[in-house]
C-alpha positions as CSV (number, residue, x, y, z in Angstrom):
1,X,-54.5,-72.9,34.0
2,X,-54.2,-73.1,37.8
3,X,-58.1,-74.7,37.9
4,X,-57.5,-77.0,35.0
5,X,-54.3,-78.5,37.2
6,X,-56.9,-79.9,39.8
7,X,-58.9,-77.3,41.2
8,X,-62.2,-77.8,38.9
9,X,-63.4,-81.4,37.8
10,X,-65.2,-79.9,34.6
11,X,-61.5,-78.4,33.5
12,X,-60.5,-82.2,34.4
13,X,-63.5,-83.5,32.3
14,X,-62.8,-81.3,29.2
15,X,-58.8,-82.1,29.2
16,X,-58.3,-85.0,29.4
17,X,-62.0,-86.5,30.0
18,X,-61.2,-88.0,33.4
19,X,-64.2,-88.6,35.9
20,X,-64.8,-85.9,38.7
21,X,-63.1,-88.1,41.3
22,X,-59.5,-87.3,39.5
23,X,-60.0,-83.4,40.6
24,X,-60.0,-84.9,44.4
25,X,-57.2,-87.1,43.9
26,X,-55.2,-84.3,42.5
27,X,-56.3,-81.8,45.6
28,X,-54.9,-84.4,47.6
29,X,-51.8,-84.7,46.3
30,X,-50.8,-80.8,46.0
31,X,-51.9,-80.8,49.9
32,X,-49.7,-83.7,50.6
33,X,-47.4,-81.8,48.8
34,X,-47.9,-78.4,50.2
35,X,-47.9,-79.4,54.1
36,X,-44.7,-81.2,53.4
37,X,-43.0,-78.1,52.5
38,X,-44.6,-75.6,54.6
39,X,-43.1,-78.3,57.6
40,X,-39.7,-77.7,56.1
41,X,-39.9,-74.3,58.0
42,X,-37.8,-73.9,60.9
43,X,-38.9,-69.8,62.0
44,X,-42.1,-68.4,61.1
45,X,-40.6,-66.5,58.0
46,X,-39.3,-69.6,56.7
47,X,-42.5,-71.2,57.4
48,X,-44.8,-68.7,55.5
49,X,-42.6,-68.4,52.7
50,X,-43.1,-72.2,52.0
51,X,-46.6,-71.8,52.1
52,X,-46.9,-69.4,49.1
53,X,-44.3,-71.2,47.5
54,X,-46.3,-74.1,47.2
55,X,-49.6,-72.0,47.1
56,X,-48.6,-70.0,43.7
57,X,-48.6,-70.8,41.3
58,X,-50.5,-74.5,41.7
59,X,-53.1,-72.7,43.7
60,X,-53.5,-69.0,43.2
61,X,-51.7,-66.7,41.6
62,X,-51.3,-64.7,44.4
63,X,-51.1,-65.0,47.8
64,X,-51.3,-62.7,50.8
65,X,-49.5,-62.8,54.1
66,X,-50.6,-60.4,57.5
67,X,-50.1,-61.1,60.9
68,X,-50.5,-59.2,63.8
69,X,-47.9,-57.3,65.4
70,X,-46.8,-58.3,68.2
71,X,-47.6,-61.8,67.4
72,X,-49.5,-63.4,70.7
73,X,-47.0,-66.6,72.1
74,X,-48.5,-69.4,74.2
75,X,-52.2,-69.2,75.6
76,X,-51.4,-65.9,77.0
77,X,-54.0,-62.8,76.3
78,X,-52.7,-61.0,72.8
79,X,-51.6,-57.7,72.8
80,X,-54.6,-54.6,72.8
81,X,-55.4,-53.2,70.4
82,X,-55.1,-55.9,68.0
83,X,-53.2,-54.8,64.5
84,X,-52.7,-56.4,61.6
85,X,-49.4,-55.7,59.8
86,X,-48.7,-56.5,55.8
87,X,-46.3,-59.8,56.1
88,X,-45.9,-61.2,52.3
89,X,-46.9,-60.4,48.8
90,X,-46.2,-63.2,46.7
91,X,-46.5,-63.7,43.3
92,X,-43.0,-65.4,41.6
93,X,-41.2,-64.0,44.5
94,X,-42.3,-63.4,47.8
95,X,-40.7,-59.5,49.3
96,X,-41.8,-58.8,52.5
97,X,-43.4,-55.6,52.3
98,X,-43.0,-52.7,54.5
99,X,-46.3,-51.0,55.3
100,X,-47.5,-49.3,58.5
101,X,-49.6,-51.3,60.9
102,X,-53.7,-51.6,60.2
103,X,-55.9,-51.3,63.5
104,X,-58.1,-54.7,62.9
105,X,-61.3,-53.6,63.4
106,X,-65.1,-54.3,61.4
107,X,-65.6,-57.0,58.8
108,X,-61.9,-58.0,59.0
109,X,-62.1,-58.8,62.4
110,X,-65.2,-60.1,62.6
111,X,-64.2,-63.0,59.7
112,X,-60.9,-63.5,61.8
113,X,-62.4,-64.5,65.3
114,X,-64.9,-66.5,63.1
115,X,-62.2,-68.7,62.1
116,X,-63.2,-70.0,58.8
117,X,-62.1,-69.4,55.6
118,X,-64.4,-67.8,53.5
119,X,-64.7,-66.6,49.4
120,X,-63.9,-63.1,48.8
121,X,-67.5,-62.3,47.4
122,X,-69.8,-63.9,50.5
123,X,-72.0,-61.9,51.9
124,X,-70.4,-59.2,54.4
125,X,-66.7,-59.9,53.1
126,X,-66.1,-57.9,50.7
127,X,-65.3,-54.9,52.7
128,X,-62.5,-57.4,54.8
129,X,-61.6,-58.5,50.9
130,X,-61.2,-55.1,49.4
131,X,-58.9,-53.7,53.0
132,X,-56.5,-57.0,52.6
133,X,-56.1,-56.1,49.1
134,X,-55.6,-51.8,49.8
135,X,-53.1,-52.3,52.8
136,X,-51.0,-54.9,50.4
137,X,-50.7,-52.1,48.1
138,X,-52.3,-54.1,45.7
139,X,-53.9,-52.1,42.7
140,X,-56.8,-54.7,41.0
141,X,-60.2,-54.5,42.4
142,X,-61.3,-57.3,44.5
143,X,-62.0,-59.8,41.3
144,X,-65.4,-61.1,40.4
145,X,-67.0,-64.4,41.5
146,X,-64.7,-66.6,44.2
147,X,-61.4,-65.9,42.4
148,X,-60.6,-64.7,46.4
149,X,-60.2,-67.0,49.2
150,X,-59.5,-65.5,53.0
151,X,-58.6,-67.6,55.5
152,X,-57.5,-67.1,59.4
153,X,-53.9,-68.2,60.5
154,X,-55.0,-70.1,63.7
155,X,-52.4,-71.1,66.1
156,X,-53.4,-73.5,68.8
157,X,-54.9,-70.6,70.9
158,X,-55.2,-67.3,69.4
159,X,-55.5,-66.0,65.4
160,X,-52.2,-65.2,64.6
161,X,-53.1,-63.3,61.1
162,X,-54.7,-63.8,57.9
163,X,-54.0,-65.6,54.2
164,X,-55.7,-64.6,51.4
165,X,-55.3,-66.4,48.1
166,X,-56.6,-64.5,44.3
167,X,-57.1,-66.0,41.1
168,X,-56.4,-64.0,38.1
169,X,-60.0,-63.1,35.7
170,X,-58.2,-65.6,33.1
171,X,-58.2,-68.6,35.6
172,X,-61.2,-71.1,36.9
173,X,-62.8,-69.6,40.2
174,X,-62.4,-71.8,43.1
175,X,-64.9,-74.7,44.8
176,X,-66.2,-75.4,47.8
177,X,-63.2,-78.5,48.0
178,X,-61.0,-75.7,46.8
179,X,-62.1,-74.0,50.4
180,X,-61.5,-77.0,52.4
181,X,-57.7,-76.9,50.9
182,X,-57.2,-73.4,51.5
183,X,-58.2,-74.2,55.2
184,X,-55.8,-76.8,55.4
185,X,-52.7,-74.5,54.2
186,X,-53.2,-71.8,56.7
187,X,-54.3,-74.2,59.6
188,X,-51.2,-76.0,58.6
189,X,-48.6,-72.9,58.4
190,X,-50.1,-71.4,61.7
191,X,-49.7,-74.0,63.6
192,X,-45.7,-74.1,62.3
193,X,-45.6,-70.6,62.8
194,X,-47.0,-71.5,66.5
195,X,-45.1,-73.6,67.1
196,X,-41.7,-71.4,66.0
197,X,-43.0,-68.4,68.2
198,X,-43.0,-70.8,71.1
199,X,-39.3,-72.4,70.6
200,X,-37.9,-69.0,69.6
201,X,-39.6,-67.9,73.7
202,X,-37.7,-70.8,75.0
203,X,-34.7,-70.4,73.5
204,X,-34.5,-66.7,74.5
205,X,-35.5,-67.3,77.9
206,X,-33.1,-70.1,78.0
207,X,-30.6,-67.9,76.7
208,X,-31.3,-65.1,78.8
209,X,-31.6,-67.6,82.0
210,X,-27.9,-69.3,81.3
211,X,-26.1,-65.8,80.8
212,X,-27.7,-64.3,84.0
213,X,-26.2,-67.6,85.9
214,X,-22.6,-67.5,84.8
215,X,-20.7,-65.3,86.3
216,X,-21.3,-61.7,85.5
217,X,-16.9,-61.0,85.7
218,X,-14.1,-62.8,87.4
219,X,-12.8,-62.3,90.5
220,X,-9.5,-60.4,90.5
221,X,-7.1,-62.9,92.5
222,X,-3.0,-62.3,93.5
223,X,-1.5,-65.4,91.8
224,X,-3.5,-66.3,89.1
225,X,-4.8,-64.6,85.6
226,X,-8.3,-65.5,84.6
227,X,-10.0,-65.2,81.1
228,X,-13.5,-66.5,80.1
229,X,-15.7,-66.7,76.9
230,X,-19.5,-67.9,76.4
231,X,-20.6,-69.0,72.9
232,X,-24.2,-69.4,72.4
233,X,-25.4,-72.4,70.3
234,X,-25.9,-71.6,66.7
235,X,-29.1,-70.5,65.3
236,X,-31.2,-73.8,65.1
237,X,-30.0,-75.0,68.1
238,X,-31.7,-75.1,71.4
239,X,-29.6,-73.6,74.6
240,X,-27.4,-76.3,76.5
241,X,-26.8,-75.7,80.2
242,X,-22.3,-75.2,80.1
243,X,-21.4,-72.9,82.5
244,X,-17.9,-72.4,84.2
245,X,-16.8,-70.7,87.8
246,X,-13.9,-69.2,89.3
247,X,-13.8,-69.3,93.3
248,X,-12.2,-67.5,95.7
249,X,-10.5,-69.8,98.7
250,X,-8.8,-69.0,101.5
251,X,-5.0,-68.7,100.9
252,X,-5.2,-66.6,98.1
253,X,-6.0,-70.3,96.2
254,X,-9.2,-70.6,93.7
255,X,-11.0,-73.2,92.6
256,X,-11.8,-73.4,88.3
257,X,-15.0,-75.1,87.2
258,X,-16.3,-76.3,84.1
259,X,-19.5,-78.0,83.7
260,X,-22.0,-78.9,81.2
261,X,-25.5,-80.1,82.0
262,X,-26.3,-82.8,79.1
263,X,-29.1,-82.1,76.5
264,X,-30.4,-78.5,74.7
265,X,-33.7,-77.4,76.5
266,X,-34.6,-74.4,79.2
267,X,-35.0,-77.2,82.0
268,X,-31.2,-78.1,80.8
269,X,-30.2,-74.3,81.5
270,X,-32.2,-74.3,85.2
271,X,-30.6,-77.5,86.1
272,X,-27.3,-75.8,85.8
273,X,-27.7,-72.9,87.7
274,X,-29.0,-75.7,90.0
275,X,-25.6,-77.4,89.9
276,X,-23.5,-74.3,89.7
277,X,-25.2,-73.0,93.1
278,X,-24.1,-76.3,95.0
279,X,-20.8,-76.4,93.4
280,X,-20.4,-73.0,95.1
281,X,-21.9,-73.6,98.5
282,X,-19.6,-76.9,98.6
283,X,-16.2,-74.9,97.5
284,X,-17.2,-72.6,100.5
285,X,-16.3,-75.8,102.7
286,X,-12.9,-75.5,100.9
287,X,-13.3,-79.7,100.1
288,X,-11.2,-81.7,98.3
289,X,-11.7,-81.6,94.5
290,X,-12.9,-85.7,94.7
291,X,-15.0,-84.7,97.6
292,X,-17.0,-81.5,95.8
293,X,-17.9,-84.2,92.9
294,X,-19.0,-86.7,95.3
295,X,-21.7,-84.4,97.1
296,X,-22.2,-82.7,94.1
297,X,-23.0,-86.0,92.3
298,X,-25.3,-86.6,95.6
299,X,-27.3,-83.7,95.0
300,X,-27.9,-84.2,91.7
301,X,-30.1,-87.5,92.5
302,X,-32.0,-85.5,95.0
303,X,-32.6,-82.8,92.4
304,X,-34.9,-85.6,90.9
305,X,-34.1,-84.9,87.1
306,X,-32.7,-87.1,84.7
307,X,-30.3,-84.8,83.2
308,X,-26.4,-85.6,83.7
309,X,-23.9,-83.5,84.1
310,X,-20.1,-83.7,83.5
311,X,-17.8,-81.3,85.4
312,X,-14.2,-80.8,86.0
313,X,-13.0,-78.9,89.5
314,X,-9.5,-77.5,89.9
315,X,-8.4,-75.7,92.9
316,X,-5.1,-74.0,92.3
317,X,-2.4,-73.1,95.3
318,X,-0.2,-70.0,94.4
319,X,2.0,-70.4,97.4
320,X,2.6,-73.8,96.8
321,X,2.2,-73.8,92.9
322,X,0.0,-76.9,93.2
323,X,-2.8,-77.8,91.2
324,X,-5.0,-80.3,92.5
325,X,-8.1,-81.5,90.2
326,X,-10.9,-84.6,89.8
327,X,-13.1,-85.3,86.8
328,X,-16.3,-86.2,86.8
329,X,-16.9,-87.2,83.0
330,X,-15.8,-84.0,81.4
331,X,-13.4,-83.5,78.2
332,X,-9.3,-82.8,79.5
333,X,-8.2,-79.9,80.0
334,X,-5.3,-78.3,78.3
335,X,-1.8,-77.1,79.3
336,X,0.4,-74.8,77.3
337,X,3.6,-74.5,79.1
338,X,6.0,-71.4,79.0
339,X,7.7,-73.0,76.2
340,X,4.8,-72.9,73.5
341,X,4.3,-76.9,74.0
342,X,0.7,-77.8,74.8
343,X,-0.5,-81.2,76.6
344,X,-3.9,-82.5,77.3
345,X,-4.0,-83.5,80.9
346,X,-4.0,-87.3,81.4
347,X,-7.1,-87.6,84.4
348,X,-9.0,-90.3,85.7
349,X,-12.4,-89.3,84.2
350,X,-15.0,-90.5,86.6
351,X,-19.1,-90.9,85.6
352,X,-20.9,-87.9,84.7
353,X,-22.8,-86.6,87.7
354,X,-26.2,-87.7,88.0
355,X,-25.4,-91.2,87.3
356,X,-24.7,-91.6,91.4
357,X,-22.4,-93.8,93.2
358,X,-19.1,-92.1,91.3
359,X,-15.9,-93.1,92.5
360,X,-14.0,-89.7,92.0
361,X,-10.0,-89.0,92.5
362,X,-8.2,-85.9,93.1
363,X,-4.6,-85.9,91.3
364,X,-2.0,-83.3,92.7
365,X,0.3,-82.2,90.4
366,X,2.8,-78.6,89.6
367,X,1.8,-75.8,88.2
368,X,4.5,-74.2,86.7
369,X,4.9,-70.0,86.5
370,X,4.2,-68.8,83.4
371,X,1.9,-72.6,82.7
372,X,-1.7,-72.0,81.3
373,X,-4.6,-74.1,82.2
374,X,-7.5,-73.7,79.8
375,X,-10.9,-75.6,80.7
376,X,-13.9,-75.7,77.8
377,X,-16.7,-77.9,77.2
378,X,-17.1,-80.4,74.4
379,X,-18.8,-77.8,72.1
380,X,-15.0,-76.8,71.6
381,X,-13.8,-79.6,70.4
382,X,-16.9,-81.4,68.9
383,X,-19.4,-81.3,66.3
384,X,-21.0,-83.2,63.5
385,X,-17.9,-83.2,61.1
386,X,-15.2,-83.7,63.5
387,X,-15.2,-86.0,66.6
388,X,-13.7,-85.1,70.2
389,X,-10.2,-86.3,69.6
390,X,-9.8,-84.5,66.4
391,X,-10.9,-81.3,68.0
392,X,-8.9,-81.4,71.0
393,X,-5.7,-82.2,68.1
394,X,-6.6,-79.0,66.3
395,X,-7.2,-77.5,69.8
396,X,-3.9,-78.2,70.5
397,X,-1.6,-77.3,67.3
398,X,-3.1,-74.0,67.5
399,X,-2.7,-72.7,70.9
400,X,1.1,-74.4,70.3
401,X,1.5,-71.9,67.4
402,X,0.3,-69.5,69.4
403,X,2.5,-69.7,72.3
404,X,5.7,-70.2,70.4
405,X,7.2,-67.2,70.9
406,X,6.3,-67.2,74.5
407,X,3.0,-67.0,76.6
408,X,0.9,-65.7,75.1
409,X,-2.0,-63.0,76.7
410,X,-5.3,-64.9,78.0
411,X,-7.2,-62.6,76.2
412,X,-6.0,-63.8,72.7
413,X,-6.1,-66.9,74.1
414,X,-9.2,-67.3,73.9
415,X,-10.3,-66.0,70.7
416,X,-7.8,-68.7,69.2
417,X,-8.9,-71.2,71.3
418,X,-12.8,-70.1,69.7
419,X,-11.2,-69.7,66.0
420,X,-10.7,-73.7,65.5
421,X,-14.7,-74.5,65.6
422,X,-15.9,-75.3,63.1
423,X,-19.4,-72.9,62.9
424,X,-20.8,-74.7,59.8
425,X,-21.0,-77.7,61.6
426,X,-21.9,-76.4,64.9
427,X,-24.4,-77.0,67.2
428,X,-23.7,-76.6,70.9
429,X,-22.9,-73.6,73.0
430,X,-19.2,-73.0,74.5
431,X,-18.0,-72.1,77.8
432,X,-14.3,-72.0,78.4
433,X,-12.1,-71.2,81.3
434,X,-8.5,-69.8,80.8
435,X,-6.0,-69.4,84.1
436,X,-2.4,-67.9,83.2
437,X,-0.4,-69.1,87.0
438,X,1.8,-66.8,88.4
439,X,1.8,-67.8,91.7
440,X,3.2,-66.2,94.9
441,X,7.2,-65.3,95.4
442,X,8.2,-67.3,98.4
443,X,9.0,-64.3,100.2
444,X,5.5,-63.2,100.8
445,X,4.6,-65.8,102.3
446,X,5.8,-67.6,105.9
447,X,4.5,-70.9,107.5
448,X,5.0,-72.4,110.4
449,X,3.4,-75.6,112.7
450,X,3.2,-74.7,116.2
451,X,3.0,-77.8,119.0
452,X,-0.5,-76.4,121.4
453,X,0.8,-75.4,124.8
454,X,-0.1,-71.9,127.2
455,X,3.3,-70.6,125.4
456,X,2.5,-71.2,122.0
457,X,0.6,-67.3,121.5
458,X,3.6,-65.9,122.8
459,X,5.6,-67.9,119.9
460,X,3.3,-66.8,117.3
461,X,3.6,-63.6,118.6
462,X,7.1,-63.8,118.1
463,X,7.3,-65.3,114.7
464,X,4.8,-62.5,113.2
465,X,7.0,-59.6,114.6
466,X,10.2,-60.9,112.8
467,X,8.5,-61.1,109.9
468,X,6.8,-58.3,109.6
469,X,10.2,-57.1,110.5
470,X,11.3,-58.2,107.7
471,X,8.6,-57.1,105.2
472,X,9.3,-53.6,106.5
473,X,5.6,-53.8,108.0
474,X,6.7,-52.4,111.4
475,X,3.3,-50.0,111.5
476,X,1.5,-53.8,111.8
477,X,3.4,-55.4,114.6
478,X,1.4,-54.0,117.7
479,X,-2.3,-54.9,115.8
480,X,-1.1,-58.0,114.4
481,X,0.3,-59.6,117.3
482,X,-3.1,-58.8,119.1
483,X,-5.3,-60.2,116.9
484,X,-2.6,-63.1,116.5
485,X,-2.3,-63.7,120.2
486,X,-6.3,-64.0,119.9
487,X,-6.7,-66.1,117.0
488,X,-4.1,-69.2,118.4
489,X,-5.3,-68.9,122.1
490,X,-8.6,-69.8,120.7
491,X,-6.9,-72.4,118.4
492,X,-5.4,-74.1,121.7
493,X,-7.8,-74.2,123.4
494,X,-9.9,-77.2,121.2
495,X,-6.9,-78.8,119.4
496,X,-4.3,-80.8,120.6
497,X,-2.5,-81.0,117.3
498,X,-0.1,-79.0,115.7
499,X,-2.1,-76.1,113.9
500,X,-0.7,-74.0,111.2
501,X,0.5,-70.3,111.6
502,X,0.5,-68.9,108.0
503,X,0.8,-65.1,107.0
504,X,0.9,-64.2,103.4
505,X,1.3,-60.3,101.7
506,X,-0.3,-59.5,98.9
507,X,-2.4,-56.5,98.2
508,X,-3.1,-57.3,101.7
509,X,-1.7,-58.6,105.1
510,X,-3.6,-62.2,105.9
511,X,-3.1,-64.4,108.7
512,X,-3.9,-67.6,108.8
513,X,-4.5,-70.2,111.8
514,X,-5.6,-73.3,111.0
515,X,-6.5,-76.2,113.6
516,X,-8.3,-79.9,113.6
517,X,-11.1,-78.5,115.5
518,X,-14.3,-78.4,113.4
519,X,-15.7,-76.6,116.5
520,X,-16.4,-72.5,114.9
521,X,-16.0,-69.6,116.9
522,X,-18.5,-67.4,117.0
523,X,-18.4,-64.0,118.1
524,X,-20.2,-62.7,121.2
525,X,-20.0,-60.0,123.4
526,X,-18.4,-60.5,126.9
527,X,-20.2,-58.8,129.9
528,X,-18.5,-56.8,132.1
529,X,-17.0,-59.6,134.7
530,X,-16.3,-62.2,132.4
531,X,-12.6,-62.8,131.9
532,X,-13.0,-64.3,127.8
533,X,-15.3,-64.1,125.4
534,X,-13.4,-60.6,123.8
535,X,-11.1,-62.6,121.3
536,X,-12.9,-62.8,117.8
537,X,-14.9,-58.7,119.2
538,X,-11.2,-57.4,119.0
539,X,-10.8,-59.4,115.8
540,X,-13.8,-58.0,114.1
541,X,-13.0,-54.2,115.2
542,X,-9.1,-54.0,114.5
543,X,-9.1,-55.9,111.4
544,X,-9.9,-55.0,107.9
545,X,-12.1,-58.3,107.9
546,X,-12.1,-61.6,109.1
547,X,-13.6,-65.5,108.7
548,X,-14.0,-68.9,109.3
549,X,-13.6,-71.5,106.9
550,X,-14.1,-75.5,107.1
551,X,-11.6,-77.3,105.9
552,X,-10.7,-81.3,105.2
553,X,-10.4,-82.2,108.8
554,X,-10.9,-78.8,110.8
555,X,-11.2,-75.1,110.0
556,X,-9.2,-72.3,109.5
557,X,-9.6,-68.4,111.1
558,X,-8.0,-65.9,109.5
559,X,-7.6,-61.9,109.1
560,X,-6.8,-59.5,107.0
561,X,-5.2,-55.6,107.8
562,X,-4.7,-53.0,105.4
563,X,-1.5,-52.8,104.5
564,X,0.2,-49.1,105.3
565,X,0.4,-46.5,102.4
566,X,-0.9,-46.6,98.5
567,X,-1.5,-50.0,98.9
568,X,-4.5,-49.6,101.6
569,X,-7.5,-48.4,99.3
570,X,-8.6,-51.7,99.4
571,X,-13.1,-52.1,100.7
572,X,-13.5,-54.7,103.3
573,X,-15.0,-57.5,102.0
574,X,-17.2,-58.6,105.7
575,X,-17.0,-61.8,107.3
């Protein structure tokens, strides 16, 4: 019998005719036992089914689960009014029972907010006693004598439910030590269903904070497919900070990002929307790859936080077909070429960010049509059963397979990429970054250097009426050579090296000047006498919009137009 086992010394003294201080040894023991187990719990339902496991049948022979609903989290006010809601019924199993919600309210409550566990038959309980039992479902009477112990679930600040433990008539009725280890059980499983309620509010705010900073969709660029994925980490994993970035740059070019902020926590996922912000701000300066690392890797030890980082930035030229990238610490990315070959990109690899003083370098190299660059983080290629360099193998002979019959779409892509981890074994969260080039025909586009001198306007207004000639744009000329005339005279007037005439057609006319001038324009409004002043005020109100962007070593103004017929339903972005 369950009180012969331990719980009474006289059952000790008549079986086996051991003193009285056996029955605390062996009370001992079982609670060594039972707060071993009920720590084996990693959510609150795995938690409380450990504790009647190890309560029946060494303890009682049944045990009784509620909590209220919602549960209270942190040392915040629980909800009003208070219910108590059926949880567990265990006897050999433990089913969770589906009953409707009980208001807590008279004796019940009033034993609850004592906090102290308390026998079934004291004085004023039996009324709490007999309502655990009825909303259970439960058919015996409340038994005799103190076969019935009921104690508060605790948490550290608010009572998160109730545990009430019966003895069958045939068994010994409990002790006052018997009490003190009934205490111990619930004190212990409340404070591990605490503690879950609180990591399960992290990681969903954690969660919830990483997907609101990656980007909600991709921008839709001329030159360059995109495709992204976001995996969560599994289940009993805390959420890492990876995030990744597409960026739109002047030229039609775009910079890729992929980062991960190091370590599974919510401070991990705020310090990368910390880094993502900067890395944005900084490719709005339109730097060199090397150069966004190094001020990114600056800000990083201002942020004060001990966290690294590693991060990979790409910016990718259609009109060239030139990628250029730098590495700060973060796993190769991978190429699969128009022929179904795949290669992992051989890059200097540079310190993490946050370690400070990182000597980065940007490597130029082609970017072939039809080439796809895909960008992940090491939750890809990594886990506990498989190291980095056997992921990024397995990464590899499946997107080779894939591809063999030709590029395949990013789409697809990407769930192959996602179908070589390993979830058994998984315990980070994914980002990954897919970019299908297609570049620019060299037809749309026309570049020129012009030598600054009072006739170089008159040049580019030549040059941008032959071509427009010739991209049967004629409806353009008398706009475009306006704003063009506008655009260089500004340009020679604080330069006195070559600058750059570029126009490009896409879904839209741009023009590009660009100049070693980091001197901006800004736009004013002339008065009525002044001879200047109108250039970038005719530029605002005849084009579709316009900018300024710095650049390595000056700035660049451009322009765009509408182009005439069904291509013009295109918004204006602003300046």
């Amino acid at each position: 019998m369950i009180g012969a086992r331990y719980g009474s010394s006289r059952g000790r003294r008549e079986r086996s005719g051991r003193p009285p201080g056996d029955a605390g040894t062996g009370r001992l023991r079982f609670l060594d036992t039972a707060t071993r187990r009920i720590a084996r719990g990693l959510s609150a339902d795995e938690t409380l089914a450990e504790l009647c496991r190890a309560a029946v049948p060494l303890f009682a022979d049944l045990a009784v689960v509620h909590l209220y609903d919602p549960l209270p989290v942190g040392d915040g006010p629980p909800a009003s009014p208070a219910q108590l809601k059926l949880h567990t019924v265990y006897r050999t199993s433990a089913p969770t029972a589906e009953t409707p919600p009980h208001v807590l309210s008279g004796p019940l409550a009033k034993l609850l907010r004592a906090g102290r566990p308390v026998f079934g038959n004291s004085p004023g309980c039996a009324g709490a006693a007999a309502e655990l039992l009825a909303s259970a479902d439960i058919s015996e009477d409340v038994p005799p004598g103190r076969r019935m112990i009921i104690a508060p679930l605790r948490g550290r600040h608010h009572v998160l439910g109730s545990l009430a433990l019966v003895r069958n008539r045939g068994h010994h009725a409990y002790t006052g030590d018997d009490l003190l280890v009934a205490s111990q059980l619930a004190t212990h499983a409340a404070l591990g269903v605490d503690k879950a309620l609180l990591h399960g509010q992290e990681a969903s705010v954690a969660d919830t904070l990483q997907r609101t900073m990656l980007p909600p969709s991709l921008p839709a660029l001329v030159g360059v497919q995109l495709a992204s994925r976001y995996l969560p980490a599994s289940r009993t994993a805390e959420v890492g900070g990876d995030w990744y970035d597409a960026i739109s740059l002047p030229g039609n070019r775009v910079a890729l990002v992929i980062g991960d902020v190091m370590g599974h926590s919510l401070t991990s996922a705020a310090i990368m929307g910390q880094l993502r912000t900067v890395v944005q701000t900084l490719a709005g300066l339109d730097l060199p790859p090397h150069e966004v690392l190094h001020h990114l890797d600056e800000q990083a030890g201002r942020l004060g936080s001990q966290h690294l980082a590693t991060c990979l930035y790409a910016v990718y030229d259609p009109v060239s077909r030139r990628l250029l990238m730098a590495n700060a610490g973060h796993p190769p990315p991978l190429v699969l070429h128009r022929d179904g070959s795949a290669e992992v990109l051989t890059l200097p690899s540079g310190v993490p960010i946050g370690v400070g003083g990182g000597d980065f370098e940007t490597i130029e190299m082609p970017a072939p049509t039809g080439s796809t660059l895909l960008l992940y983080t090491d939750g890809l290629v990594e886990s506990r059963g498989s190291d980095i360099q056997s992921g990024m193998t397995r990464l590899r002979r499946r997107l080779r397979a894939l591809g063999a019959d030709g590029p395949p779409p990013l789409e697809p892509l990407c769930e192959a990429a996602l179908s070589t981890l390993e979830e058994a074994d998984r315990e980070d969260d994914v980002a990954l970054l897919a970019a299908r080039f297609e570049g620019l025909r060299p037809e749309t586009a026309a570049n020129w250097y012009l030598t600054p001198h009072p006739r170089t306007a008159s040049q580019a207004r030549r040059l941008a009426r032959r071509t427009l000639h010739r991209w049967g744009l004629d409806p353009l000329t008398d706009t475009t050579e306006l704003l063009v005339t506008e655009v260089v005279a500004n340009a020679v007037r604080v330069t006195t090296r070559p600058l750059t005439l570029r126009l490009l057609r896409t879904d839209v006319l741009r023009v590009e000047v660009r100049d070693d001038s980091p001197q901006l324009p800004r736009l004013g409004h002339a008065g009525l006498d002044d001879e200047g002043g109108r250039g970038l005020f005719l530029v605002d109100q005849f084009s579709l919009c316009w900018g300024v962007n710095r650049v390595s070593g000056g700035k660049i103004v451009w322009f765009e137009q509408r182009l005439p017929g069904p291509s013009s339903g295109r918004l204006p972005r602003g300046t």
